[in-house]
C-alpha positions as CSV (number, residue, x, y, z in Angstrom):
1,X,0.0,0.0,0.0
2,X,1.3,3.6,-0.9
3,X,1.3,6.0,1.8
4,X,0.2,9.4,1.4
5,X,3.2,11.8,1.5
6,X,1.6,14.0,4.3
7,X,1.4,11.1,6.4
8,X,4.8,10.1,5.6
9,X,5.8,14.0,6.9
10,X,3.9,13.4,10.2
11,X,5.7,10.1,10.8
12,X,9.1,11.7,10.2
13,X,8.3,14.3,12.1
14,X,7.4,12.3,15.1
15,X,10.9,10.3,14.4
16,X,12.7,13.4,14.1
17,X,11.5,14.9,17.5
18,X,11.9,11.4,19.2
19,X,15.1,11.2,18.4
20,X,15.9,14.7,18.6
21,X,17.2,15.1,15.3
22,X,16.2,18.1,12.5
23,X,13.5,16.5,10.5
24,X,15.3,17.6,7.4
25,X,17.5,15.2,8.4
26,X,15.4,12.4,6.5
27,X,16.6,11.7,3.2
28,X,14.5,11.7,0.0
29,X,15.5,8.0,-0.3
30,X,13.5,7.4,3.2
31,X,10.7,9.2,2.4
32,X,10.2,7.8,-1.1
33,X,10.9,4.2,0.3
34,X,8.0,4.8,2.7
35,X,5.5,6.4,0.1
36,X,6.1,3.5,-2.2
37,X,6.9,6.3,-5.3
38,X,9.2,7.6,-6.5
39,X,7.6,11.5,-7.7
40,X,9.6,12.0,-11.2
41,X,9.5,15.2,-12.7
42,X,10.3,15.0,-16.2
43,X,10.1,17.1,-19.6
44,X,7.4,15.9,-21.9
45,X,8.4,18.2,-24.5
46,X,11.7,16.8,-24.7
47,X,12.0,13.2,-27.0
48,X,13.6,11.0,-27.1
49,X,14.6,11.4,-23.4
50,X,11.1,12.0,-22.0
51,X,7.4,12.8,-24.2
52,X,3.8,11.4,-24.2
53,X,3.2,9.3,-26.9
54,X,-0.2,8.8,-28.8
55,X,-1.9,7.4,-25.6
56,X,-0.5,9.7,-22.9
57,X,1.8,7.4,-21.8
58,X,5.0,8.6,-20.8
59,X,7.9,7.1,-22.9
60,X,11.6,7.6,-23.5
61,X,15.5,6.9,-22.8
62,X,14.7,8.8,-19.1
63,X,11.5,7.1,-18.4
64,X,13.0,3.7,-19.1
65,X,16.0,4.1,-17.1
66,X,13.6,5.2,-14.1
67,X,11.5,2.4,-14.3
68,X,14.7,-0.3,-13.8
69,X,15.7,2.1,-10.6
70,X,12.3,1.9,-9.1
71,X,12.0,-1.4,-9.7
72,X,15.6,-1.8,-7.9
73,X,14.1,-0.5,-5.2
74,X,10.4,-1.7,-5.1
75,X,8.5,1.7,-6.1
76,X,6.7,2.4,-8.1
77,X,6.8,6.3,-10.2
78,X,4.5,8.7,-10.6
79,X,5.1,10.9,-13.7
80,X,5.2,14.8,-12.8
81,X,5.4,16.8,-16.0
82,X,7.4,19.9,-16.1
83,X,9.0,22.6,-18.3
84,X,12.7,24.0,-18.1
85,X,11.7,26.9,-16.2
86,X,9.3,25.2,-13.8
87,X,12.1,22.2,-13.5
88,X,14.1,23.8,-10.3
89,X,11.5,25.8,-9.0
90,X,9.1,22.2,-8.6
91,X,12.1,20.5,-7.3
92,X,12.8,22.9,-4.2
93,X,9.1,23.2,-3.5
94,X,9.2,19.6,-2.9
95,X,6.8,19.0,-5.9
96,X,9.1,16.4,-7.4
97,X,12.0,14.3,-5.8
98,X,13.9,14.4,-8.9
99,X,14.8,16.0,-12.2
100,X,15.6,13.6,-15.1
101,X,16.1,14.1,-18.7
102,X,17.7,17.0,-20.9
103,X,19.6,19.4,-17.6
104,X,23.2,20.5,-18.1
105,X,24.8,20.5,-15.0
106,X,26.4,24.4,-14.7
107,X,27.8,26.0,-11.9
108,X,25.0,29.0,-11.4
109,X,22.7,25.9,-11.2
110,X,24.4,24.0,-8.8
111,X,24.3,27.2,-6.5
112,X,21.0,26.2,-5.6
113,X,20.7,22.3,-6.6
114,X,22.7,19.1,-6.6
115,X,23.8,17.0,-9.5
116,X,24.6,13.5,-10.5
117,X,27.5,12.5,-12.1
118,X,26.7,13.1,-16.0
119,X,24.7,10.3,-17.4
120,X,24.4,11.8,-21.0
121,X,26.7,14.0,-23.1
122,X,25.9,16.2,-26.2
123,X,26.1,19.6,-27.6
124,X,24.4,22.8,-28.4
125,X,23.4,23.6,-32.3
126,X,20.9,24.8,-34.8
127,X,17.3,23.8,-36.0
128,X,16.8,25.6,-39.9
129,X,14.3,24.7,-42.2
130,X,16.0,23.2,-45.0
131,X,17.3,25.5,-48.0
132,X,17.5,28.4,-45.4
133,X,21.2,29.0,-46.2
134,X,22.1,29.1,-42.7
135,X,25.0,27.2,-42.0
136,X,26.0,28.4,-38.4
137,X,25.6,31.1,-35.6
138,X,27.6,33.5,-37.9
139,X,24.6,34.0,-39.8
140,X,22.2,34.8,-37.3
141,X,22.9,38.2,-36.9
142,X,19.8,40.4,-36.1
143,X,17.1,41.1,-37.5
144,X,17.3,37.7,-38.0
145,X,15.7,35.7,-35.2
146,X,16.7,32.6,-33.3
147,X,14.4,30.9,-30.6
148,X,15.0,29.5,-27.3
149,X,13.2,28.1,-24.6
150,X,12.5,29.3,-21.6
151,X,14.5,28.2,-18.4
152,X,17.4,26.8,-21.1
153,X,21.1,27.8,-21.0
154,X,21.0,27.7,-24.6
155,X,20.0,31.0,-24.7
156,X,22.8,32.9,-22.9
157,X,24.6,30.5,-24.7
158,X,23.9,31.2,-27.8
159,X,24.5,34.9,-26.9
160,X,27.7,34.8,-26.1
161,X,28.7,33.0,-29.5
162,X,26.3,35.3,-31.3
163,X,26.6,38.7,-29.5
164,X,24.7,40.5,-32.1
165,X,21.9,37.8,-32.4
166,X,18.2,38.2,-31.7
167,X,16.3,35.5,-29.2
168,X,12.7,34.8,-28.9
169,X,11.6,32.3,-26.3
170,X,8.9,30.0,-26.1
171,X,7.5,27.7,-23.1
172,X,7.9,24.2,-24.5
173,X,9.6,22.9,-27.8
174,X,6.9,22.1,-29.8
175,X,5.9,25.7,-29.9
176,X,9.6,26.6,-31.1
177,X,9.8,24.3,-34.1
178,X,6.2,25.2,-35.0
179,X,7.2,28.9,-35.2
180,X,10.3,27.9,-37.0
181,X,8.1,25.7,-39.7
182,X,5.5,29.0,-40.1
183,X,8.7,31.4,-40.5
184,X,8.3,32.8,-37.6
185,X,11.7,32.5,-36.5
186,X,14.9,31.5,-38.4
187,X,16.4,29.4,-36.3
188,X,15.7,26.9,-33.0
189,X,19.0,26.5,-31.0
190,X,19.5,23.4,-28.3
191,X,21.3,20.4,-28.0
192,X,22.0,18.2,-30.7
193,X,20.2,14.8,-29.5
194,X,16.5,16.6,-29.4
195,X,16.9,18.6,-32.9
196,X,17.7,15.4,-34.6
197,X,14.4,14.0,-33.2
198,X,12.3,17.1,-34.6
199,X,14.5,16.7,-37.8
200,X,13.4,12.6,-37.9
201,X,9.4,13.8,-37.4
202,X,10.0,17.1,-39.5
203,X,11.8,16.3,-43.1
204,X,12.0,19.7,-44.1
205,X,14.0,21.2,-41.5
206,X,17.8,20.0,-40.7
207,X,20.2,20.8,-38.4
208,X,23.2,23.0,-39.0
209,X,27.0,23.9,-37.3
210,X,29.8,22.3,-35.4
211,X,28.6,21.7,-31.8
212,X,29.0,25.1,-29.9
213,X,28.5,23.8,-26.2
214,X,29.3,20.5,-24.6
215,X,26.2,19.6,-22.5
216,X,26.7,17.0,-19.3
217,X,23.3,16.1,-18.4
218,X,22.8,15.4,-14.8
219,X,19.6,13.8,-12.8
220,X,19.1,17.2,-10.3
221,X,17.9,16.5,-6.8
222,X,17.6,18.7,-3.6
223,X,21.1,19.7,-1.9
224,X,22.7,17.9,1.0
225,X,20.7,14.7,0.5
226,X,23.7,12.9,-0.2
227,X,21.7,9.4,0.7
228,X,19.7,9.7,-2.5
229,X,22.4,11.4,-4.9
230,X,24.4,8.5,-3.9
231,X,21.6,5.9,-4.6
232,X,21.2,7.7,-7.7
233,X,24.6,7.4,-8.8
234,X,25.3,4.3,-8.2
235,X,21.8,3.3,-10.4
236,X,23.1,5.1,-12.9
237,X,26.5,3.5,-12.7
238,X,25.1,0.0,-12.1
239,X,23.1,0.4,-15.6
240,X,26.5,1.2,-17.2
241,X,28.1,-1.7,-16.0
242,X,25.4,-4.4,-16.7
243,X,24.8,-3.2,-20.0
244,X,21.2,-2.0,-19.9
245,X,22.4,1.8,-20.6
246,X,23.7,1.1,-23.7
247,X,20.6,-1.4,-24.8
248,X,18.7,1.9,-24.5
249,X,20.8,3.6,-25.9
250,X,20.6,1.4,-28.8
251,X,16.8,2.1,-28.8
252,X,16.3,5.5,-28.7
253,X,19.4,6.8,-30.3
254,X,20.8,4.6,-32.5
255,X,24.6,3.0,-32.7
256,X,26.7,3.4,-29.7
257,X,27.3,6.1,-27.0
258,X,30.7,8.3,-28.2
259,X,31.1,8.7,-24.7
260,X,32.2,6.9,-21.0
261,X,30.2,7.6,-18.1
262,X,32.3,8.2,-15.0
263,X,32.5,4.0,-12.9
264,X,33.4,4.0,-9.8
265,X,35.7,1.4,-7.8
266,X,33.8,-0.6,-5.3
């Protein structure tokens, strides 16, 4: 049976002043092993890492990845959808208990949050429609315009490549490439893995330009929790090791990973 999460609080609570400890003591690991679930706050806008598909049901690299850690642990997940502005804000309100799929770990965010170690490496470049001529940040000066997404560091990004670009942002990334379709915009910038999925469902756009960023993903979670981050990691790492990352990886991307995740000695 899944308890209810305020219950859970009242339990800890009671622990916490038994014991005499701080109840923020109590580790997201605890308190999700008591509820049952796991609360996963992921990106449905963001395939092939996380997205609904034709029947609302949550699918993608992220989502199966998730599924074998919850199952590691007897959970089960409940799916929390959320945007790259509303990712962090969700996480510290308690909202979620974790952040997975499409977050470069960067030091203003880690101010605030903490990180895994990088499961997932890419870089940032350009969506164009097709016969657009652009071939790279160089010719995205102002007045033409390039759009970003809200919450992203590809924007500021972007910027500093392109200082005398123009951004336009938009809430999700469907909106973006549908803007970029209709003309709106000349250009969607973002990392390389999700404009070759809108490229697979969109034939008339492509993507253009040496990689301008390198982008380490990392599953975000609350700070000084280092009970969960450390079950985190070593899911992450265990996946490496038996193989099961890179059978997804197979899946939903194709070939093999160009990269190494970081292992750890036992």
């Amino acid at each position: 049976m899944i308890t209810p999460r305020h219950v859970i609080k009242a339990l800890l609570l009671t622990i916490a002043l038994t014991l005499g400890s701080p109840v923020l003591a109590a580790s997201t690991l605890e308190t999700v092993k008591l509820a049952g679930k796991i609360l996963l706050g992921v990106k449905t806008d963001y395939p092939p890492f996380a997205s609904l598909d034709a029947s609302q049901k949550y699918v993608g690299f992220d989502v199966d990845l998730w599924q074998h850690f919850a199952k590691d642990l007897g959970v089960t997940i409940e799916y929390v959808p959320i945007t790259s502005q509303s990712r962090i804000p969700s996480l510290l309100s308690r909202a979620i208990d974790v952040v997975s799929g499409g977050t470069t770990h960067t030091l203003s965010r880690d101010k605030t949050v903490d990180f895994s170690v990088t499961y997932f490496v890419t870089g940032q470049r350009l969506l164009v429609r097709k016969g657009s001529g652009i071939k790279g940040p160089e010719d995205l000066k102002a007045p033409k315009v390039t759009a970003v997404v809200q919450g992203a560091n590809s924007g500021p990004q972007f910027m500093k490549i392109q200082p005398q670009g123009k951004l336009t942002t938009f809430q999700e990334y469907p909106q973006a490439v549908l803007a970029l379709k209709q003309g709106k915009v000349d250009a969607v910038t973002s990392d390389d893995v999700l404009l070759a999925q809108f490229v697979h469902d969109n034939p008339d756009l492509e993507v253009v330009g040496d990689f301008m960023t390198r982008e380490n993903y990392g599953m975000v979670m609350r700070e000084d929790d280092s009970k969960w981050r450390d079950w985190i990691n070593a899911e992450i790492q265990g996946a490496w090791k038996s193989g099961l990352y890179q059978e997804l990886y197979v899946k939903y991307f194709g070939g093999t990973p160009a990269f190494a995740l970081e292992i750890w000695q036992d």
